[in-house]
C-alpha positions as CSV (number, residue, x, y, z in Angstrom):
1,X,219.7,18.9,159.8
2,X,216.1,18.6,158.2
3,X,213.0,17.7,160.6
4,X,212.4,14.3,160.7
5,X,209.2,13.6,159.3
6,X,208.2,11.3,162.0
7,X,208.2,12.7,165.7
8,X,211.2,10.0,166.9
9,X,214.4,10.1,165.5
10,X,217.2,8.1,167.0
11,X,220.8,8.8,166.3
12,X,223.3,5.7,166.8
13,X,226.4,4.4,164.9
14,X,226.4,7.7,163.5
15,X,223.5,6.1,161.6
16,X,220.0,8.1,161.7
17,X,217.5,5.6,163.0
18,X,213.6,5.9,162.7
19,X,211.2,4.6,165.3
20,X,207.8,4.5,164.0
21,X,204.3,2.8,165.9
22,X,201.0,2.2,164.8
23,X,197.7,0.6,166.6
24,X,195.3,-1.7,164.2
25,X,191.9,-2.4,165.2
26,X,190.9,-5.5,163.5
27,X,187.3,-6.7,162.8
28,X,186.4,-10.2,160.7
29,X,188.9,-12.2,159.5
30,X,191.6,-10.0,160.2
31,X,190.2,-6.9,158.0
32,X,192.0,-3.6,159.6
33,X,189.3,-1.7,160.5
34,X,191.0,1.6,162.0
35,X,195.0,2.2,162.2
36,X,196.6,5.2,163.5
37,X,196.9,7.6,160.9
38,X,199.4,7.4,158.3
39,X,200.6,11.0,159.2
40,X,201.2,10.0,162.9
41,X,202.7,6.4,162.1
42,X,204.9,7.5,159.1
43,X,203.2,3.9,157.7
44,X,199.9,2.2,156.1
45,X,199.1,-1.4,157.0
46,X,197.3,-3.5,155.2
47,X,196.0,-7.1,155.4
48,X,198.1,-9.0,152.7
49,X,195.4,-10.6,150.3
50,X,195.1,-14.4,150.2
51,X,197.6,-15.0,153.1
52,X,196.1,-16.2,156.6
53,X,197.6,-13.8,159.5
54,X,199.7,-11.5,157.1
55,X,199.9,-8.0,156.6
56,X,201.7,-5.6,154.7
57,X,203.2,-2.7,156.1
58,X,204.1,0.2,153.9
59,X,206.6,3.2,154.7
60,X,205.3,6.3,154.1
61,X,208.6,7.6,152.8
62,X,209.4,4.9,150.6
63,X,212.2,2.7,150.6
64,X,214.7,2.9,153.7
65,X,218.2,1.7,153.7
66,X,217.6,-1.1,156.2
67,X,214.6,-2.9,158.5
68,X,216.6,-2.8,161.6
69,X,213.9,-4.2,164.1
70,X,210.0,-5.4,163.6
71,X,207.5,-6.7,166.5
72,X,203.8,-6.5,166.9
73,X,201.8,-6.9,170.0
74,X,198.5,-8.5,170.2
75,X,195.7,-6.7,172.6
76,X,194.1,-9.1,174.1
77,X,190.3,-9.1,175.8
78,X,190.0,-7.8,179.2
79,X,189.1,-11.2,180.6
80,X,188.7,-13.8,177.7
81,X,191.3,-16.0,177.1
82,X,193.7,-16.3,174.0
83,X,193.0,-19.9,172.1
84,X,196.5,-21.2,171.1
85,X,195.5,-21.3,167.8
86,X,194.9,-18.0,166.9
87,X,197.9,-15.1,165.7
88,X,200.0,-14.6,168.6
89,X,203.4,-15.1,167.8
90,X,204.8,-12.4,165.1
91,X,208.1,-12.7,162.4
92,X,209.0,-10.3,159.7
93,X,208.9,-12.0,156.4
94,X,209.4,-10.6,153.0
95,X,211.7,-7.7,153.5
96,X,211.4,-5.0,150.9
97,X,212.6,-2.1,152.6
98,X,215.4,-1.2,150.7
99,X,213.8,-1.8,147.3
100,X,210.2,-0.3,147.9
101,X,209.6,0.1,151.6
102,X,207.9,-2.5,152.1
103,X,207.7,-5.8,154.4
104,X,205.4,-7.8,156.4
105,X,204.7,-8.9,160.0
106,X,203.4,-12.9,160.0
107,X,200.9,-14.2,163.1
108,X,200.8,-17.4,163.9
109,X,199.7,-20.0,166.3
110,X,201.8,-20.8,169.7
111,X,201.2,-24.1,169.3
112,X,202.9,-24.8,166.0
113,X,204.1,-21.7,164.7
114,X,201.4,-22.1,161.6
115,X,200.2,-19.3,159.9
116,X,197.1,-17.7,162.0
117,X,194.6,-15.1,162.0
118,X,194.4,-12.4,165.3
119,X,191.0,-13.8,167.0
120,X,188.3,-11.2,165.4
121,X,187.5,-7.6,166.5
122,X,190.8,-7.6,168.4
123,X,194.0,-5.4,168.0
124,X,197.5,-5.5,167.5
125,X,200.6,-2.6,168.6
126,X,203.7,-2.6,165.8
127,X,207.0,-0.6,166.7
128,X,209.3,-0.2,163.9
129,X,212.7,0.7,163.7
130,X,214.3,1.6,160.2
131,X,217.6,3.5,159.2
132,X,216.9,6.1,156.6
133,X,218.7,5.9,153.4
134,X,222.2,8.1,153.3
């Protein structure tokens, strides 16, 4: 069997099952400052241009035969906080996987589930689980 070319494979359903996670610090209006590096996350995020809260997360390998599982994790302040109107609540929308490895992770308010930015200079922790193309 080749190496993986991320450090956690998962076998299951006689299906090989990627797990990949990356840390994003954010600065001003949800610019991604630092990420872990794309050799380490087996990804690249980016902040999806002209949406409010969205980014794009792109798989280093290409396209994969299915998303199986997104989530992302805000990091909150040690003390402050979280306003109900900023990013907090996370769903996958435009699933590209299969065609060009590709999807995106939506924040949005807790209040009224509409589309919201992370509260500046904060971060956010995204686990990923993909199954690899036969």
């Amino acid at each position: 069997m080749p190496k993986p070319e991320t450090p956690y494979e998962i076998k299951t359903n006689r299906r090989e099952v990627i797990l990949l996670t990356s840390r994003v610090v954010l600065g001003t209006s949800g610019a991604v400052s630092t990420q872990t590096p794309e050799g380490k996350s087996g990804m690249v995020i980016t902040k999806t241009g002209g949406e409010v809260g969205r980014y794009t997360i792109t798989l280093t390998g290409g396209k994969r035969a299915a998303l199986l599982w997104a989530g992302a994790t805000v990091i909150a302040a040690d003390d402050a906080a979280m306003t109900s109107t900023s990013g907090i609540v996370t769903s996958v929308r435009d699933d590209d996987i299969a065609s060009d490895g590709t999807f995106e992770i939506q924040f949005a308010s807790n209040t009224n589930l509409a589309d919201a930015e992370i509260t500046n200079n904060l971060s956010f922790m995204i686990t990923v689980l993909i199954a690899m193309v036969p």
